[in-house]
N, C-alpha and C positions, 0 to 999 in steps of 0.2 A: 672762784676768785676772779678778779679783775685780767683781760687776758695780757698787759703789760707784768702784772705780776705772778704770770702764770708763766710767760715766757721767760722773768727772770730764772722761776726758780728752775724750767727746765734747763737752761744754759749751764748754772751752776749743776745741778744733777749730770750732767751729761759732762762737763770738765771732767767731774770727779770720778765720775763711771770710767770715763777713758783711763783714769789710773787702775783702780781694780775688776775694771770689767763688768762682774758682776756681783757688780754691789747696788745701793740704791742709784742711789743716784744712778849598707844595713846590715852586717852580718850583728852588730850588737842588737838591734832591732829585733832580729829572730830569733835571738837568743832570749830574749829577754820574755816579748811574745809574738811566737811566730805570726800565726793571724794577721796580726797588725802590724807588722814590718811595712814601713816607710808609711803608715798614718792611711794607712787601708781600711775605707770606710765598709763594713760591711753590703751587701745587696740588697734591699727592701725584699722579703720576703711576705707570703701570705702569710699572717698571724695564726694563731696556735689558738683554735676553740675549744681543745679539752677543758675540763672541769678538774681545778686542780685542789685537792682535799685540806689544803689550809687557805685555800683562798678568802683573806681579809680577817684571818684569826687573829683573838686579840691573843696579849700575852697571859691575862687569866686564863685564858679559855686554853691557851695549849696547856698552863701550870695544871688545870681542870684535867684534864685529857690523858695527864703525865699521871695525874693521883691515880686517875678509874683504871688504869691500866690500859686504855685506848691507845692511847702515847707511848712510847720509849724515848728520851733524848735522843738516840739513835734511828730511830723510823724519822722522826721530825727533820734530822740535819740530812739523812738519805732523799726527804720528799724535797728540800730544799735544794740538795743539789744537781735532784732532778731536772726543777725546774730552773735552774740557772744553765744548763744542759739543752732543754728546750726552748726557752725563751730570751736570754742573754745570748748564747751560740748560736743559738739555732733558728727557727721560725724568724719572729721580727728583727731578732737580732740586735739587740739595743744594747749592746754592746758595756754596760755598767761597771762591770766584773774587771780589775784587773789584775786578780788572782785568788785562788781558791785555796784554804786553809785547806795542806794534805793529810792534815795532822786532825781532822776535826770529827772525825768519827772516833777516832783513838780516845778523844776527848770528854768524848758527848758515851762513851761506852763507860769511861772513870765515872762521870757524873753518875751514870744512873744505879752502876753500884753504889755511890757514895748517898744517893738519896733512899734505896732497900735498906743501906748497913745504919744511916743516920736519920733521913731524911731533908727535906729540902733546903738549901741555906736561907732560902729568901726566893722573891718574886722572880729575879732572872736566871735560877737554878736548871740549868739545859736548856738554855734558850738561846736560837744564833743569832747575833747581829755582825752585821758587817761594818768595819770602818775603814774611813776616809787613807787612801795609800802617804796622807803626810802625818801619821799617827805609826809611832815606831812598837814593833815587836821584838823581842828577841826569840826568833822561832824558826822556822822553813821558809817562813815569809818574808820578803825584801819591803824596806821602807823606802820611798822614791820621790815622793811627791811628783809622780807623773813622768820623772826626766831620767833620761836614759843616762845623766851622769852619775847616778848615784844606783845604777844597777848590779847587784852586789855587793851591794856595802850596806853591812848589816850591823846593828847597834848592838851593846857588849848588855843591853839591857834591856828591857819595856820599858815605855813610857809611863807616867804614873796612873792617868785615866784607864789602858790597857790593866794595870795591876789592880785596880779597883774594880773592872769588869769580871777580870777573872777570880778574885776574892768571894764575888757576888754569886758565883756561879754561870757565867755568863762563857759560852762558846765562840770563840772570835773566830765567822766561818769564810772569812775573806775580808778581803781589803778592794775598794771601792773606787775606780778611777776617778779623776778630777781634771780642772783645767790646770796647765801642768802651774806649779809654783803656784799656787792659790790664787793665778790671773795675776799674777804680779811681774811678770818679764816683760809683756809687751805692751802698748797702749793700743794695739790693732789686734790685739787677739781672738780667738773662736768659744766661748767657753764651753765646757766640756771636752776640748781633746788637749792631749795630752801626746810628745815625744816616745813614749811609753805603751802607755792606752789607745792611742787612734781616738775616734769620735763616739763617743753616747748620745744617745738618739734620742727623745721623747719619749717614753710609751704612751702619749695619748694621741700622737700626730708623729708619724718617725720623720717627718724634714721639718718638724723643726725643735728647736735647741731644749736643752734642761737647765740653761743658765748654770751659774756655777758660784764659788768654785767649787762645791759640795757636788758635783753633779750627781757623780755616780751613784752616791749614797742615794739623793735625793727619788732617782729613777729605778733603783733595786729596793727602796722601799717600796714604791708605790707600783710598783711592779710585783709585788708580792716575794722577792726572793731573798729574804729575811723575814725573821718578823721584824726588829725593828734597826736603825742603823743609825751611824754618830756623825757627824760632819765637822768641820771647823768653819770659824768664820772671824773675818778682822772690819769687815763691812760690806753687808749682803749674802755673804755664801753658806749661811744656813736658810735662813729666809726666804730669800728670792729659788734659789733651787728646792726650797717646800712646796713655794705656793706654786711655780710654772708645771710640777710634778702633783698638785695636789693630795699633801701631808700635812701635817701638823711638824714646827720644827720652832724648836725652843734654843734662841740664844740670849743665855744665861748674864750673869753682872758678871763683867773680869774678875775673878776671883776667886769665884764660887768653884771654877771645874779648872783644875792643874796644867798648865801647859807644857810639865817637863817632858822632852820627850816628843814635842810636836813641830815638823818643820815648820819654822815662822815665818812673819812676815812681823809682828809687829808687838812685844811686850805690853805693847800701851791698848789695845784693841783686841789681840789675839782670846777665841776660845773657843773650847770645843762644846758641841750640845747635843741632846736627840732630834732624831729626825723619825718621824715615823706616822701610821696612818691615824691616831688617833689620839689624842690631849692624854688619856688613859695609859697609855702604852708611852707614851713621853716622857711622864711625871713615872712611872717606873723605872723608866730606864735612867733618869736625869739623879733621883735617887742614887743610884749604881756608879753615876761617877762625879759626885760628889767628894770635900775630905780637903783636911788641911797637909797642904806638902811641903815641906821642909827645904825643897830647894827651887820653890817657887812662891816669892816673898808675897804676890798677891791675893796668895790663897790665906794670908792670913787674917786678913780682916773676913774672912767668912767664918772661924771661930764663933760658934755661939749663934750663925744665922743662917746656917746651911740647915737641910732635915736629910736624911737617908730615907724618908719615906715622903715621898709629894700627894700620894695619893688621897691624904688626908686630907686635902684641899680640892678633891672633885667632890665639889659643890653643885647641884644642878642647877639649885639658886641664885647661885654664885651673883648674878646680873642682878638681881633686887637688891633696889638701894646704892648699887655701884655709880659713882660719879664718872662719868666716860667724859671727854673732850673729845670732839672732831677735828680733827688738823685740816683745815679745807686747802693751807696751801700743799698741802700732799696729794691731793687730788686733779683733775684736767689735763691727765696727760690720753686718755684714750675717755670718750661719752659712755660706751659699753660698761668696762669698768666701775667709774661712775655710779652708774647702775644698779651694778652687784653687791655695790660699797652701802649706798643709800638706802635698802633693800636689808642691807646685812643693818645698819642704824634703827631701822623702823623694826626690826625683832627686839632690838636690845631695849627698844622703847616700850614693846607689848610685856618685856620679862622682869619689867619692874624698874628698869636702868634709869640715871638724872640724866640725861644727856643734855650737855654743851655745844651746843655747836653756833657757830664756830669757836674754837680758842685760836691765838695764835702764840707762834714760838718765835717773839721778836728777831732770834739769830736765826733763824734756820737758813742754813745753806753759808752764814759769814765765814764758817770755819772752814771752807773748802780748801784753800790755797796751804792753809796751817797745815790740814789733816797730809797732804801730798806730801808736805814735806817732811813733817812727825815719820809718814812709812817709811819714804827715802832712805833716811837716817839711820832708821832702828831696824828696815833688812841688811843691812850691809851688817850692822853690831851685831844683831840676832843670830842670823845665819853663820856666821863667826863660831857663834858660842855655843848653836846646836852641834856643826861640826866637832867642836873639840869634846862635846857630849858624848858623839859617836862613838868615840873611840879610837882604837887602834887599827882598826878596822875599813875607818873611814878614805878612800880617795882624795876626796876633794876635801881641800880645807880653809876654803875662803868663798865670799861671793867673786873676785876675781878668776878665782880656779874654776869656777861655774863660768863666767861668762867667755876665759877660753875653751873651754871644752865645746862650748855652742857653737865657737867661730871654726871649733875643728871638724867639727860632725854638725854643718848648715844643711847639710842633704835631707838629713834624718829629724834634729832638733827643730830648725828652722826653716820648713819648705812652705810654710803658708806665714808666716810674723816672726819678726825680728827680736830684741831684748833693749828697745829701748829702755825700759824702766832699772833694766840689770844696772848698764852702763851709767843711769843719771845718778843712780844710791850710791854705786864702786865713786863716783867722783867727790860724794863728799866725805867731810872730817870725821871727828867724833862727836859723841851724843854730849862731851863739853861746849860745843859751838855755842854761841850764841845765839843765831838763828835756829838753832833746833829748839835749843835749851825758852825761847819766847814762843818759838812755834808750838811747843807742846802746853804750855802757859797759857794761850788764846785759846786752845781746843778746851780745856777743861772749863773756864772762864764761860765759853759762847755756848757748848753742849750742854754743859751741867749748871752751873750756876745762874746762869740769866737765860736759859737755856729751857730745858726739860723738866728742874727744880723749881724756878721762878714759875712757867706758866702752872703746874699742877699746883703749887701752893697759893697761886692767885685763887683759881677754880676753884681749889679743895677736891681735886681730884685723884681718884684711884686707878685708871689709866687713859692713856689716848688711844686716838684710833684714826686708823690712813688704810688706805690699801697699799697691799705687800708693793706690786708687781703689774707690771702687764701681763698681759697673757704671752703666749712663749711666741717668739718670732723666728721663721722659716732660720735654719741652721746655714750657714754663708763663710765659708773658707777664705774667698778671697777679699771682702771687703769686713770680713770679721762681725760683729754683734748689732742688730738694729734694736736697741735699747731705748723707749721711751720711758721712761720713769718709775717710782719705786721710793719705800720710805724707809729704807735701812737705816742712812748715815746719823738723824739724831741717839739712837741707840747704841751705836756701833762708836761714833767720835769720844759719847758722854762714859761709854763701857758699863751701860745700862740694859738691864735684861727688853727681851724682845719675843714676842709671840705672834707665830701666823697659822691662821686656820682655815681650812678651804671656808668659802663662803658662797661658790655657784660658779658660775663658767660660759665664756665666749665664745661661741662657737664651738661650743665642746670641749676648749683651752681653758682650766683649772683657774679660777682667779681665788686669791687669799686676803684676809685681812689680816691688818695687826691689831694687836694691842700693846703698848710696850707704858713706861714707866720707870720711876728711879728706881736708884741701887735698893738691891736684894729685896726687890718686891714681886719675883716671883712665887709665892705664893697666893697672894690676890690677886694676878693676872693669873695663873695657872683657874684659878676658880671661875676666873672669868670669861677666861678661853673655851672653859670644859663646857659648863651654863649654856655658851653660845652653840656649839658645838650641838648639845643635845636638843637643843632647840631647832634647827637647822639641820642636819646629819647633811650637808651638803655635800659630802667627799663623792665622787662616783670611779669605781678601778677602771683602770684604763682600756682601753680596747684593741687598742695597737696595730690605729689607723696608718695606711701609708701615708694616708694627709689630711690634713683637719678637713671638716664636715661643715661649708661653710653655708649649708643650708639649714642647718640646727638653731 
């Protein structure tokens, strides 16, 4: 695109990044984990060359595994926390992990009687994934969202998505560090460390970042220690930490997956999704937590258009006949990229695909200043409302109670970024404002309607396509995130499903495409992600460089 309106839309992207970071656009310390008392980055270690016996297993193939009797639920979650042993703690030390399910063997030993006495309940029956530390349990495990003000304080219940996980059979074998508060404290933050966590490292280049706020998820999948893992995201933090980790990561239409239960930032955006290595093993696990919840009004319009089984839609075909749009102003923030994007286009052309290119999405980027203020608003109410979910249990019980807790423990919370973003939410009204009450008015108007609706009904189109992400930039404490661009926000503002899947790599740095689309059109985008996917098998597991390979 024209480079005046290429520089617009970086300006806008990068306003908006500075709010969520990574989006598109001490004795409590050691208690909590010693290790990482006072945000202690691990040492770059030589990498771990063993040959580890589930390396890039899908989830058939372990359910396969578990039938012949090769498998036990229990060998599987033993090999798993081997390797979080080895390679999270140890060798590279990438640090993902910010706490390990004690309870997951006990777990995984029920199962595999329950599958001798019964047999399997379904696809994710002994299978471990990990989720996101702002996805509540009520177990051994502490829910934290990263921050050490909520260590301890454990909920009188599971979240609804965890109930659904474990319904399915599904082994919850830890929880997953992130950037603390889903990148929502500071407008100078690092993504991926956490108060709590310390720093996650890359596994494909350990100095530089996993983006976020999903990191950890992002980096324990593609790291192989799950098979597959869950993330949240309110705009970018399933996405952008897929693609810089090189996964597949599916987020969903508001609605579809229950956010009772999950620290928020933002009812209007907020949702949890899978993350994992491959479209296959997504649409299972996406399946899994799926369901209408009774005390999350959103999930009701998924009634009637959710499936419990996605896998019905791995189409290899999927691309023949598919109307794709090229979003070109999502494009020109890095040549290389570019590239990858172009490249990923001329496959979709050989698989039978219409391709558009270019369309455009007359608002893109108008809703910026809206979207800022919509989050503002609704963490301050949100977080309100999570707490009193908590319980009795709970400490804190306001975002004000959070933001002195920071100002009392700045050694530990805040030794590299501030909470500017705590302080601007804590300053406004309620969600009757009028300023909020138009500001949310303009988001839905600019994303959806003249938005992402308008241009695909123009086209006749069945999805777009932009590249996720840059490839991952050197990890930076003190000047925080070197964020070139990305195409989360039409997805994320509109609370429209979103798909990224590797598609090739920069210098050895994992680069992803999307393909997103309106509401509850996950289904033809999951076909069409898969399609591309098989066509391409572009993912490659990480190597767990000290530093990218800028000779590749």
């Amino acid at each position: 695109m024209p480079d005046k309106k290429r520089k617009e839309a970086s300006a806008t992207d990068l306003k908006r990044r500075n709010l969520l970071k990574t989006a598109i656009t001490g004795g409590v310390v050691a208690a909590a984990f010693p290790s990482l008392a006072k945000g202690n980055v691990p040492a770059i270690a030589t990498p771990r060359s063993e040959k580890f016996d589930l390396e890039e297993i899908s989830v058939p193939e372990l359910q396969e595994g578990m039938k012949s009797g090769k498998y036990t639920s229990r060998t599987i979650v033993e090999k798993y926390l081997a390797r979080i042993d080895a390679i999270d703690k140890g060798g590279p030390a990438i640090n993902s992990m910010i706490e390990v399910n004690p309870d997951a063997l006990k777990i995984a030993d029920e199962l595999d009687k329950e599958r001798k006495d019964k047999g399997p309940r379904g696809p994710m029956h002994g299978v471990p994934v990990v989720i996101k530390d702002n996805i509540a349990t009520a177990d051994s495990m502490m829910t934290t969202a990263g921050s050490l003000a909520l260590v301890g304080s454990k909920p009188a219940e599971d979240s609804f998505v965890v109930r659904q996980l474990r319904k399915s059979g599904a082994i919850i074998l830890g929880k997953t560090n992130l950037s603390e508060w889903a990148n929502m404290r500071s407008t100078h933050s690092t993504s991926g460390w956490s108060g709590r966590g310390g720093l996650t490292k890359n596994p494909y280049a350990l100095d530089r970042n996993t983006s976020g706020s999903s990191s950890g998820s992002g980096a324990a999948a593609s790291a192989n220690l799950s098979a597959v893992a869950v993330g949240t995201e309110t705009d970018g933090s399933i996405v952008s930490p897929s693609s810089l980790n090189g996964i597949v990561g599916i987020k969903p239409t508001v609605g579809l997956v229950s956010r009772t239960g999950i620290i928020p930032i933002s009812h209007s955006q907020d949702t949890s999704g899978p993350m994992a290595r491959s479209v296959g093993d997504a649409a299972i696990l996406l399946g899994a937590m799926v369901g209408v919840d009774s005390s999350d009004p959103a999930t009701r319009a998924s009634r009637g258009k959710y499936h419990t089984d996605y896998t019905k839609f791995l189409n290899p075909a999927g691309l023949k006949g598919a109307r794709i749009g090229v979003v070109r102003a999502l494009f020109g923030f890095l040549p290389q990229v570019d590239d990858v994007i172009n490249e990923s286009v001329e496959v979709m052309k050989k698989n039978g695909a219409v391709v558009i290119d270019p369309v455009e999405i007359k608002t893109l980027g108008k809703w910026g200043d809206a979207e800022e203020t919509v989050l503002e608003y609704e963490l301050k109410a949100d977080m309100k409302k999570y707490l009193e979910w908590v319980g009795p249990n709970a400490k804190m019980h306001s975002l004000a109670d959070l933001i002195r807790f920071n100002e009392d423990n700045k050694n530990t919370e805040m030794p590299y970024f501030g909470q500017e973003l705590f302080l601007k939410a804590e300053a406004n009204g309620p969600l009757t404002d009028k300023k909020y009450i138009d500001a949310r008015a303009k988001c839905i108007r600019l994303a959806r309607k003249e938005g992402i609706d308008a241009t695909m009904k123009k086209h006749r189109l069945d999805a777009l396509v932009s590249p996720t992400d840059a490839p991952a930039w050197m990890t930076d404490l003190v000047d925080g995130d070197h964020f070139l661009g990305g195409s989360s926000s039409p997805a994320a503002v509109a609370g429209y499903p979103h798909i990224t899947v590797p598609a090739g790599s920069v210098f050895g740095l994992p680069i992803g495409v999307s393909f997103f689309g309106m509401a509850w059109t996950e289904p033809k985008l999951i076909g069409i992600a898969y399609s591309f996917e098989q066509a391409t098998r572009a993912r490659r597991a990480p190597k767990f460089l000290s530093t990218a390979d800028l000779k590749v």
